[in-house]
Backbone as a printed PyTorch tensor [residue, N CA C, xyz], in Angstrom:
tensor([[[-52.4010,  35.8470, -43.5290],
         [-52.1830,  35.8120, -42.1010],
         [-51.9940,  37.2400, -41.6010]],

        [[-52.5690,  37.8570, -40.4180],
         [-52.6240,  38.6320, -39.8660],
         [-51.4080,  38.5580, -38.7360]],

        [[-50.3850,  39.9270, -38.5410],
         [-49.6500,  39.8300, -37.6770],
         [-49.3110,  41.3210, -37.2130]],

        [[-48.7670,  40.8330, -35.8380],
         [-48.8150,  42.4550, -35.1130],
         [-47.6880,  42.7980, -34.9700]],

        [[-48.0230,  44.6080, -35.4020],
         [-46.4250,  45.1190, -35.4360],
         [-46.1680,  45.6150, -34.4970]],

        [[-45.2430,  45.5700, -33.5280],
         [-44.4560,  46.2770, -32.8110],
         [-43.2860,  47.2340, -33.3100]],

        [[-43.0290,  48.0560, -32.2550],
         [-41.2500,  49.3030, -32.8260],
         [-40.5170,  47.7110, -33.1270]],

        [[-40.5150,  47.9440, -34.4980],
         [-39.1970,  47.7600, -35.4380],
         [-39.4460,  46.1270, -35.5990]],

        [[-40.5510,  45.6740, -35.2950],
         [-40.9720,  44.1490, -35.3530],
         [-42.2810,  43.6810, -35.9210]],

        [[-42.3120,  42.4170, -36.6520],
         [-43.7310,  41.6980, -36.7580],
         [-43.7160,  40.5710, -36.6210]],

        [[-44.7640,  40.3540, -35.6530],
         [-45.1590,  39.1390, -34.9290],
         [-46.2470,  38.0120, -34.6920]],

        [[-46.3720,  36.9340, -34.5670],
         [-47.4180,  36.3880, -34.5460],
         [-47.2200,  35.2700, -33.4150]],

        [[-48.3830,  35.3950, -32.9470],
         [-48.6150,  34.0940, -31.9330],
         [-49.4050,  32.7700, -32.2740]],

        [[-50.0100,  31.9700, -31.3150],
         [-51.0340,  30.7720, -31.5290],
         [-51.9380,  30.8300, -30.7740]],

        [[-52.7970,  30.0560, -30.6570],
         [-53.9860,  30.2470, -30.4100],
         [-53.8180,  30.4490, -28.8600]],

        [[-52.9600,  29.4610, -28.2000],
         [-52.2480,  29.7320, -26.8450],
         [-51.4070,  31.0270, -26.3690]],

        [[-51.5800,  31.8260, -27.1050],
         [-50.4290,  33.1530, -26.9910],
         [-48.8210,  33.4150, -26.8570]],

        [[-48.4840,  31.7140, -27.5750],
         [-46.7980,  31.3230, -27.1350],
         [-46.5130,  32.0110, -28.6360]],

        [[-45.2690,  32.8950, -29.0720],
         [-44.8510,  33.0670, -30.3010],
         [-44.7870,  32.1250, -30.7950]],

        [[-45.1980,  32.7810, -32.8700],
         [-45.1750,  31.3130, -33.4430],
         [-44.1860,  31.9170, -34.1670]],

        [[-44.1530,  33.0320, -34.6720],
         [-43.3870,  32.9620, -36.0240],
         [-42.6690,  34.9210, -35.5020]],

        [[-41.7360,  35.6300, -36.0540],
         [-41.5250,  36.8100, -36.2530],
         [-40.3340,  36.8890, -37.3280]],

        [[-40.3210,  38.6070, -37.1370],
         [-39.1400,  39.3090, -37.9170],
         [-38.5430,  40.3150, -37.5140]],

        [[-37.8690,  40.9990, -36.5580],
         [-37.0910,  41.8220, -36.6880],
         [-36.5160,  42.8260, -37.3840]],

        [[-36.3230,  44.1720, -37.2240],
         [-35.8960,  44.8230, -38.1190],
         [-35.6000,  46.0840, -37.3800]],

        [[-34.6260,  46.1880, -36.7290],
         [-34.1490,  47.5160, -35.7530],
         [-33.4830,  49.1830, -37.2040]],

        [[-33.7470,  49.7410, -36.4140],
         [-33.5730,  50.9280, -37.3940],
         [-32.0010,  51.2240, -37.2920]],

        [[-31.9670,  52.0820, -38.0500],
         [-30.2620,  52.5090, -38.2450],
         [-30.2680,  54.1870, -39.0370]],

        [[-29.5810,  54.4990, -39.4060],
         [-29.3580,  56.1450, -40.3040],
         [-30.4620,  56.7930, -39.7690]],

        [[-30.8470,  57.1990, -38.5810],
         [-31.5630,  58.2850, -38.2050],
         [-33.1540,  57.5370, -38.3010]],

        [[-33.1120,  56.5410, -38.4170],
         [-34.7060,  55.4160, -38.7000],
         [-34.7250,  55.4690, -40.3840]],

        [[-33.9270,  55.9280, -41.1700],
         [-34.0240,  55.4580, -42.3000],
         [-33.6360,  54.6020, -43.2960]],

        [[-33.0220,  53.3260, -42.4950],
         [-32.8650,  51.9850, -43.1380],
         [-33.1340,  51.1040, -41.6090]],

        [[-33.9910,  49.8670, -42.3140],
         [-34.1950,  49.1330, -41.3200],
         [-33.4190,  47.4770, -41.5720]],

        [[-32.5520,  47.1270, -41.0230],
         [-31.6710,  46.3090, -40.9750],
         [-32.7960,  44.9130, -40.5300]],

        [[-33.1630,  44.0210, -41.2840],
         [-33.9290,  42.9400, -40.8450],
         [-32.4360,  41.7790, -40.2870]],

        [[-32.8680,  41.5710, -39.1300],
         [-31.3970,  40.7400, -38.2820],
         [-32.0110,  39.0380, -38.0310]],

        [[-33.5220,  39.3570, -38.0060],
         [-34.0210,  38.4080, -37.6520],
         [-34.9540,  37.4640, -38.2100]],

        [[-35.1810,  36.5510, -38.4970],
         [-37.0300,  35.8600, -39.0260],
         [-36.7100,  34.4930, -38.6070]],

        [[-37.7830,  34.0300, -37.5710],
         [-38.5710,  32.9150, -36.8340],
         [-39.2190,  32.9010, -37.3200]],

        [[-39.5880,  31.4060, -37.6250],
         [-40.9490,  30.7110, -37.6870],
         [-40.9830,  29.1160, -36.5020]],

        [[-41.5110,  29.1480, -36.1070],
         [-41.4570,  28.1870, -34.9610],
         [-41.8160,  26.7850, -35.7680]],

        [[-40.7220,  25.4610, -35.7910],
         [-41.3400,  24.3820, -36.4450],
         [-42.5920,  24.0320, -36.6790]],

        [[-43.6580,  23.8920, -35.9370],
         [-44.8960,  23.2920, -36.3650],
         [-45.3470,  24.5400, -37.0810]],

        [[-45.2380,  25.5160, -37.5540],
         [-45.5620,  26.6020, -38.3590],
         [-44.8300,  26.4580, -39.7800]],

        [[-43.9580,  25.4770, -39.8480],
         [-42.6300,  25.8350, -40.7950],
         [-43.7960,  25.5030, -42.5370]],

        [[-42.8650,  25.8800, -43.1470],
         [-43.1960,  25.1250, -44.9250],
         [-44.9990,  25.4800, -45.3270]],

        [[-44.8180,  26.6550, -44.4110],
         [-45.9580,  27.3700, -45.1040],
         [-46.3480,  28.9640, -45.6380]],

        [[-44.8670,  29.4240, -45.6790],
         [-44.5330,  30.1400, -46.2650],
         [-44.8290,  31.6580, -45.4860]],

        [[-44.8150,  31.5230, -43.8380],
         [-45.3050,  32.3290, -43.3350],
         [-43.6460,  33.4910, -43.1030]],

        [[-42.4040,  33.0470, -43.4040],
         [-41.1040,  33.6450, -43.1590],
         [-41.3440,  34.5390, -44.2310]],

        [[-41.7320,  34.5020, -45.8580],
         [-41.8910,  34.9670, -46.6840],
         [-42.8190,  36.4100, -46.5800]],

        [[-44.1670,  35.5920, -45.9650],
         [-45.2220,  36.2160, -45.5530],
         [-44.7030,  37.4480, -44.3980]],

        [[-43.7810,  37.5050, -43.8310],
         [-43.1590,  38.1580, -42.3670],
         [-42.1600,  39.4220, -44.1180]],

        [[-41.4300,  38.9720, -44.2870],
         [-40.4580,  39.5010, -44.9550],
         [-41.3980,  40.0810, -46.0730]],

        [[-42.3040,  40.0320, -46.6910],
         [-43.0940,  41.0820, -47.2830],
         [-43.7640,  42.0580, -46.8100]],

        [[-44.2170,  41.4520, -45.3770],
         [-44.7290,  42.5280, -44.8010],
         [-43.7000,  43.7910, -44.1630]],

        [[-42.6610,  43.5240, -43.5700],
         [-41.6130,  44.5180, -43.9020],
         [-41.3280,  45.5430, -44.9300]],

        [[-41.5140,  44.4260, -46.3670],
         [-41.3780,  45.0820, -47.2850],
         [-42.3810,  46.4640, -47.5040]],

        [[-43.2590,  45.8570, -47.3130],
         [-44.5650,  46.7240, -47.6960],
         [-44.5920,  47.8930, -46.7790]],

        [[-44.4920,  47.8770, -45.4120],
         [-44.3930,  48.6020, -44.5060],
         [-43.1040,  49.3390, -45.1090]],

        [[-41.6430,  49.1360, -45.3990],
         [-40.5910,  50.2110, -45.7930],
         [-41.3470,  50.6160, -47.0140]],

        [[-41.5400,  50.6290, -48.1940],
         [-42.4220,  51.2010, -49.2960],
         [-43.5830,  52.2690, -48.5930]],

        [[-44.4120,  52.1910, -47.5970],
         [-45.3190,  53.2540, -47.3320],
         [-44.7670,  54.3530, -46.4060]],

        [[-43.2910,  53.5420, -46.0310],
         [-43.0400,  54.6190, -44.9420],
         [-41.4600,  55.1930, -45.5780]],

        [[-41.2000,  55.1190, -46.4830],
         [-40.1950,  55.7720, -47.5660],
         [-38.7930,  55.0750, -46.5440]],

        [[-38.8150,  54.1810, -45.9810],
         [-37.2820,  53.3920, -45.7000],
         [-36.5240,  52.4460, -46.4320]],

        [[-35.6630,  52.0110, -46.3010],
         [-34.9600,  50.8930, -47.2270],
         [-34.7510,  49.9450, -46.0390]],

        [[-34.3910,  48.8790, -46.7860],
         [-33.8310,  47.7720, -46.1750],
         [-32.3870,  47.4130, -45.8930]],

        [[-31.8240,  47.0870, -45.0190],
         [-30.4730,  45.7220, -45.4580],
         [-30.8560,  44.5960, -44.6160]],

        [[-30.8110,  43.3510, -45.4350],
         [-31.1910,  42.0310, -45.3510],
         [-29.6870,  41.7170, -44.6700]],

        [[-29.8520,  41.4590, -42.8120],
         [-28.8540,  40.6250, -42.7510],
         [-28.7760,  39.3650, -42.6250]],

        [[-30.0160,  38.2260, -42.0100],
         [-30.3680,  37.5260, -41.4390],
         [-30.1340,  36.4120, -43.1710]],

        [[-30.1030,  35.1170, -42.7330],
         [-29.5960,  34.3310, -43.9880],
         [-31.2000,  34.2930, -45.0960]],

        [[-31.9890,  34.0270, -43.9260],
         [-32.9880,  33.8800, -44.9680],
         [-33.9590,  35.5980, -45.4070]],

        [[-33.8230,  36.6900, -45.2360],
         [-33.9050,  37.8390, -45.7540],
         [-32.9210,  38.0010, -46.6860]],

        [[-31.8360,  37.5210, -46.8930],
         [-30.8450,  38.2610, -47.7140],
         [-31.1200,  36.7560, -49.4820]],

        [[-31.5820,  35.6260, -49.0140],
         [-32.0710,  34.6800, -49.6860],
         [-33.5490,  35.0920, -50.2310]],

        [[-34.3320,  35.5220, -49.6390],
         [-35.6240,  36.3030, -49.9280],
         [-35.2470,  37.4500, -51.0770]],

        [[-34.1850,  38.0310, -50.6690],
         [-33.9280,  39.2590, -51.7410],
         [-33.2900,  39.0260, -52.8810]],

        [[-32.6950,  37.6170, -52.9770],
         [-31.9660,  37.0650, -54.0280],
         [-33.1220,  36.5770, -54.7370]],

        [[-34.2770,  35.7440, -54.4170],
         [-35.2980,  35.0890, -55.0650],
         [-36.1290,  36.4040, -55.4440]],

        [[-36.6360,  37.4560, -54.9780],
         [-37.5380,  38.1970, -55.4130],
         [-36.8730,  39.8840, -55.8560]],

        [[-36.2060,  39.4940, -56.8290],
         [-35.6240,  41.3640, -57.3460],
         [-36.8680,  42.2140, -57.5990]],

        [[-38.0120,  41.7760, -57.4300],
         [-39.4120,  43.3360, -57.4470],
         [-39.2230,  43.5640, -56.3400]],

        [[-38.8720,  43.2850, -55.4000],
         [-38.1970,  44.0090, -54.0570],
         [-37.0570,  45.1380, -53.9020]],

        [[-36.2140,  44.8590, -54.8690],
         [-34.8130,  45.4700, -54.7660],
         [-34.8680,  47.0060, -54.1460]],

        [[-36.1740,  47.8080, -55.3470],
         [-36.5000,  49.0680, -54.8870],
         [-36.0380,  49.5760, -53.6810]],

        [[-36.4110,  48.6530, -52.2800],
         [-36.2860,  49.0400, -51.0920],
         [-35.0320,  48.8320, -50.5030]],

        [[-33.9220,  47.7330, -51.1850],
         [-32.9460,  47.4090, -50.5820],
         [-32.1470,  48.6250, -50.5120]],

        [[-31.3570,  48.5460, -49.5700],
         [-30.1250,  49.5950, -49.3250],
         [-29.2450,  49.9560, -49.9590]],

        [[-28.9910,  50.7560, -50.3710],
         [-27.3510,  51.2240, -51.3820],
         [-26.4860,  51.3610, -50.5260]],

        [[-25.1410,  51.1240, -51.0110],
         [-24.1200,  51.5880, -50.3230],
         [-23.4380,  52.8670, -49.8870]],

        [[-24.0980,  53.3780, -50.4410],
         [-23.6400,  55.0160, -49.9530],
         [-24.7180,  55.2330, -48.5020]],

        [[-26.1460,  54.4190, -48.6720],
         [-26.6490,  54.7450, -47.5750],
         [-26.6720,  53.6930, -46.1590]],

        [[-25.5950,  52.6280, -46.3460],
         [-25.7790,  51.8150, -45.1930],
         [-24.8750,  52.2780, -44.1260]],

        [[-24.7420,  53.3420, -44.2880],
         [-23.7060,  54.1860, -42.9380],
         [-24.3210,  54.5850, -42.2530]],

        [[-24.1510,  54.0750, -40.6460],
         [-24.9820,  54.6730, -39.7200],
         [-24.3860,  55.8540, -38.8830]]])
């Protein structure tokens, strides 16, 4: 699935242009950790793994652009518990001070 990024967001619509699904992720330490607060998927979108699909693409995007993460949102911080080849990007504690 293809989705569009906006400052500090990725998004997707329907064929009607109503949001279907996003993720959030506002910056913090000078733009160098991006705090994911948010991930929608709109019911008739659900159980197809497109929240996953949102939260990798984050991922991938902090990996090319040398940021880390902190997962606050329930299902990002559940995403990071199920997939430790992620961890790389998560936040340390010395650096979640803004």
């Amino acid at each position: 699935m293809e989705f569009t990024r906006k400052a500090h967001r990725f998004y997707f619509n329907d064929e009607t242009g109503k949001l279907a699904g996003e993720i959030t992720f506002p910056a913090i330490n000078d733009d160098q950790t991006w705090v994911i607060e948010h991930t929608f998927v709109r019911d008739d979108y659900g159980h197809q793994g497109i929240a996953g699909q949102l939260t990798r693409a984050v991922i991938e995007a902090a990996r090319a652009e040398g940021k880390h993460i902190q997962p606050l949102c329930t299902y990002a911080k559940a995403y990071f518990d199920r997939h430790p080849e992620a961890a790389d990007v998560l936040v340390t504690s010395s650096q979640s001070k803004e």
